[in-house]
N, C-alpha and C positions, 0 to 999 in steps of 0.2 A: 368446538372447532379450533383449528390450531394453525399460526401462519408462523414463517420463520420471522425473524427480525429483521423485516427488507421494507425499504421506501423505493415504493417505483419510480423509474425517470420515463425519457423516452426510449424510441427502439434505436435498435443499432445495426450496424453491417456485420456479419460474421469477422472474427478475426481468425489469425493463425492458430491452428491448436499446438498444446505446449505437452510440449515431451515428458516421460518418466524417465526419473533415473535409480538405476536398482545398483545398489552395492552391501554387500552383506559387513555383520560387523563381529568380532567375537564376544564369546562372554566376558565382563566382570561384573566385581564386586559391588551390591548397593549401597544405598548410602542413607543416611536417614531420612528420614519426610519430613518437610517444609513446609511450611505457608506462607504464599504468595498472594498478594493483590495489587489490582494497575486498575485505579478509578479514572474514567477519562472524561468524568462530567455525566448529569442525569440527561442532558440536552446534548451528550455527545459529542463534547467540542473540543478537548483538548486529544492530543496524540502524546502514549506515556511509551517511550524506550526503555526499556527492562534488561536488563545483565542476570539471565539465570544462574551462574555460575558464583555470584552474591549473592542472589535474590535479594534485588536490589531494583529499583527503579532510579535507574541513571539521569533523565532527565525528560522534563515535560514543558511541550510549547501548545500556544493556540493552532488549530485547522486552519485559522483565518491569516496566522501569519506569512504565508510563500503561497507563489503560485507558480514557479517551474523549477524543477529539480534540471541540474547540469551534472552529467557524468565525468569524473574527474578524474579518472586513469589513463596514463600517458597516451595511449588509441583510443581512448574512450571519445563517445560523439553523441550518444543520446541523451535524445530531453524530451522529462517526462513531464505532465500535468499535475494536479492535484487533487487526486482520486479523491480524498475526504472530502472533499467539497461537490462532487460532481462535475469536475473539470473535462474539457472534454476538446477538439479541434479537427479541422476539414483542409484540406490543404485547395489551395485558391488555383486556378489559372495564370500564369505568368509572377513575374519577380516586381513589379513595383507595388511596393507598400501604400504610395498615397493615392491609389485608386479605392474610393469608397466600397465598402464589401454591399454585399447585397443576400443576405441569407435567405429570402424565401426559399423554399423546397430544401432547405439542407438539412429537414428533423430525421428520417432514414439514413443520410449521410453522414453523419456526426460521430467520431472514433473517439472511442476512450483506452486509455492504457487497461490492457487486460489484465486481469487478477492475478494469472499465473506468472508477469514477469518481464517475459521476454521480450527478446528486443526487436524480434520481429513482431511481436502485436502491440506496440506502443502507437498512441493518438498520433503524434510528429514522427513520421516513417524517417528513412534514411536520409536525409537533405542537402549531402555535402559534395551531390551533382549536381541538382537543379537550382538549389538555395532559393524552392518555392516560399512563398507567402503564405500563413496558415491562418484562416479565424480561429480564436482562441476562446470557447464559451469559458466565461469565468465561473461560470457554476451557482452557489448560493449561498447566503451568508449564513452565520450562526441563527440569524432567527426565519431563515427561510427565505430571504429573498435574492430575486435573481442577480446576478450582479454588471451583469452586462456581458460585451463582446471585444475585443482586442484585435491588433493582429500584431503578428508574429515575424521576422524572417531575420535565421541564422546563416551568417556571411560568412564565417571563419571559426574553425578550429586546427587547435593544434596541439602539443604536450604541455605549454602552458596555461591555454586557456581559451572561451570563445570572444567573438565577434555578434553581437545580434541589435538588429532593429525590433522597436515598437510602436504603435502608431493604435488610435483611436481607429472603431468601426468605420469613420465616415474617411478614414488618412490625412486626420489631420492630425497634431503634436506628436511627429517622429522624434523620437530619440535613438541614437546608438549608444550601448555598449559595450564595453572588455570587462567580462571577468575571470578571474584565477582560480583555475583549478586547485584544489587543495589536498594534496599527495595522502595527508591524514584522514579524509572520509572518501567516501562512496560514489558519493552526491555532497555537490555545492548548490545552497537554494535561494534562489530569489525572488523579491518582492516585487511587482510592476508599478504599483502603487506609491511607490518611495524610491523606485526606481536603483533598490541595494540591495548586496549579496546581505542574507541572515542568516544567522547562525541557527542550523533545526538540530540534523542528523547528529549523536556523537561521533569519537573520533570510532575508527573502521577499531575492531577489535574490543571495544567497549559497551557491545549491547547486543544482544540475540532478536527480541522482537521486537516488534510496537506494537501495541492494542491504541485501535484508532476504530473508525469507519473509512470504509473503501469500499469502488464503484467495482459490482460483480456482475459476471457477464452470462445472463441466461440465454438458454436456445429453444426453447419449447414454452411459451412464444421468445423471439428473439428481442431481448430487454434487460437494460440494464437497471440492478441494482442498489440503492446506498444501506449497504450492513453494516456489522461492526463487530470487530474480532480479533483477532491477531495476524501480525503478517509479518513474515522476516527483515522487511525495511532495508534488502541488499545487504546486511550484515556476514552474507555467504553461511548462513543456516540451513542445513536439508532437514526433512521431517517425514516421517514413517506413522503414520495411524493404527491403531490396533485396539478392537471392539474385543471388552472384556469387564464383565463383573468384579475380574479380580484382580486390582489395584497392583496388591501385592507382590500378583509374580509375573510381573511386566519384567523380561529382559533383552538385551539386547539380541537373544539369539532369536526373539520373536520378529526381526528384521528381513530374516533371511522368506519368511512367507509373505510380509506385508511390509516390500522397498522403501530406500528413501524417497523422496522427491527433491528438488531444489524448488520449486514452484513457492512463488511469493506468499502465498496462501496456501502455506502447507497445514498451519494450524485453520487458520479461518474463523470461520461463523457459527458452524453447523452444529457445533457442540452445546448449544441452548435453542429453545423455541418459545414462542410465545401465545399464552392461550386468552383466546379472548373472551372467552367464559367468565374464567377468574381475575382476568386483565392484570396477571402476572410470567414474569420471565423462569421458566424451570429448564433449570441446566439437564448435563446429559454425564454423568461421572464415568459411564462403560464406555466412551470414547476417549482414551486416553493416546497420547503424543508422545513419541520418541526425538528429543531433536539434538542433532548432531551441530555444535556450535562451531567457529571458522578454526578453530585451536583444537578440533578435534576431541571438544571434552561432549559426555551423552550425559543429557538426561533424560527421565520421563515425566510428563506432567496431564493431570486431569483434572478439569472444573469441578468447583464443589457448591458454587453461588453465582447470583448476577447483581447480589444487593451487597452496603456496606452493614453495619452493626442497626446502621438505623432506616433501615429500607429503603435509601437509595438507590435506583439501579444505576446501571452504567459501571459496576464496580466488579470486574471479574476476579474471581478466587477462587487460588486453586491450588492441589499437593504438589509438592518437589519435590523428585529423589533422583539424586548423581548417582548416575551407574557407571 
């Protein structure tokens, strides 16, 4: 018997579905194969940002460090949660914060930013009309426990930065802050707990994916997931899948049958499974990845393990070759 590497949560609302996008690319030249690996803990905990284009792991933070990502492009508005963790939020009745929340009945109503991205299926929808109030589930800590409830409400944005309240479940200890956007990443992240911007994201242009855990959104039953896999991390990476035995003569002109995507989880999860026969992780090498980096450079890449040298899992590895 065989399950993918999913921890179930609860259910959820359907969200938007998220578009394909197809753009063909032409042939070049390959380039040698590499080996790559981004361990991100046997428990899963850290998120490792990766630079294909060194194969290189740029930089590694804990899951447990941020819980809301601010989009920092001069129109930029959205704020996301913290998928690795299970983060999740419901938008409340009316704009005052120090009115105690009251969750019973909100388990079917609980949105998570969806896996593929977009800024139409994010947990905190558009806010910059109503500048409703949101409970914010904090989700679960590294060893599993829940962390509680929050709430939320963003007052002000603009090209330099936002305006937001925070306020305990019951609305009691509001805080406001301002923070600055920061014209060199994607996302600026912050901490509730310490109530400061933290340095997660590298600068924009300095990393192609993350291998983390993120909350995945099934339909059949309608329930969300906690996997763990690669995801583009907004670095403006597209990614083309292509099922083949043969590593080799992966090229770019295989695009033109099997499109990009922009979708946040263009790589994912699905490239290993887990048996629990053997109560081991066995990768999937004939699912190989084409990913187009924000500078325009292609590689291809496909898993070859889920363990380190000394049977660790949680350690993905896998061939590089610059086309």
């Amino acid at each position: 018997m065989k399950a993918r590497n999913i921890l179930p949560l609860f259910g959820m609302v359907l969200l938007s579905s998220c578009l394909k996008e197809e753009l063909p690319v032409p042939a070049r030249t390959l380039g040698d194969v590499q080996v790559g690996q981004a361990c991100v803990g046997s428990d899963y905990g850290d998120q490792v940002w990766y630079d294909l284009g060194t194969n290189s792991i740029v930089s590694v933070n804990s899951k447990m460090d941020w819980d809301l990502a601010f989009e920092c492009g001069a129109d930029g508005w959205q704020v996301r949660v913290n998928t690795s963790r299970s983060m999740r939020a419901l938008e409340k009745s009316g704009t005052d914060i120090t009115q105690p929340l009251d969750t019973n009945g909100y388990g079917p109503l609980w949105r998570i930013d969806h896996n593929c991205g977009s800024a139409d299926s994010t947990a905190i929808r558009d806010w910059r009309t109503d500048h409703p109030v949101y409970a914010i589930d904090m989700g679960y800590s590294d060893i599993g426990l829940a962390m509680g409830v929050r709430q939320l409400r963003v007052t002000a944005v603009d090209a330099n930065g936002y305006t937001f309240e925070v306020a305990n479940a019951n609305g009691t200890n509001v805080h406001t802050y301002t923070i600055a956007k920061d014209p060199q990443r994607t996302y600026v992240h912050f901490r509730i707990s310490s109530g400061q911007v933290v340095t997660i994201a590298p600068p924009k242009g300095s990393y192609d994916l993350v291998f983390t855990q993120y909350t995945y959104q099934f339909y059949e039953p309608v329930l969300a997931y906690l996997v763990t896999g690669a995801v583009n991390g907004f670095s403006g990476s597209r990614t083309a899948r292509i099922i083949t035995d043969d590593f080799a003569s992966v090229s770019l002109t295989d695009t033109l049958a099997h499109p990009f995507t922009s979708d946040e989880d263009g790589v994912g999860y699905e490239w290993k499974d887990y048996d629990f026969d053997l109560a081991v992780y066995t990768v999937f090498p004939e699912r190989v990845y084409i990913v187009e980096d924000s500078e325009g450079q292609y590689f291809k890449l496909h898993f070859t393990d889920f363990y380190d040298e000394n049977g660790t899992r949680g350690c993905p590895k896998f061939e590089l070759v610059a086309l």
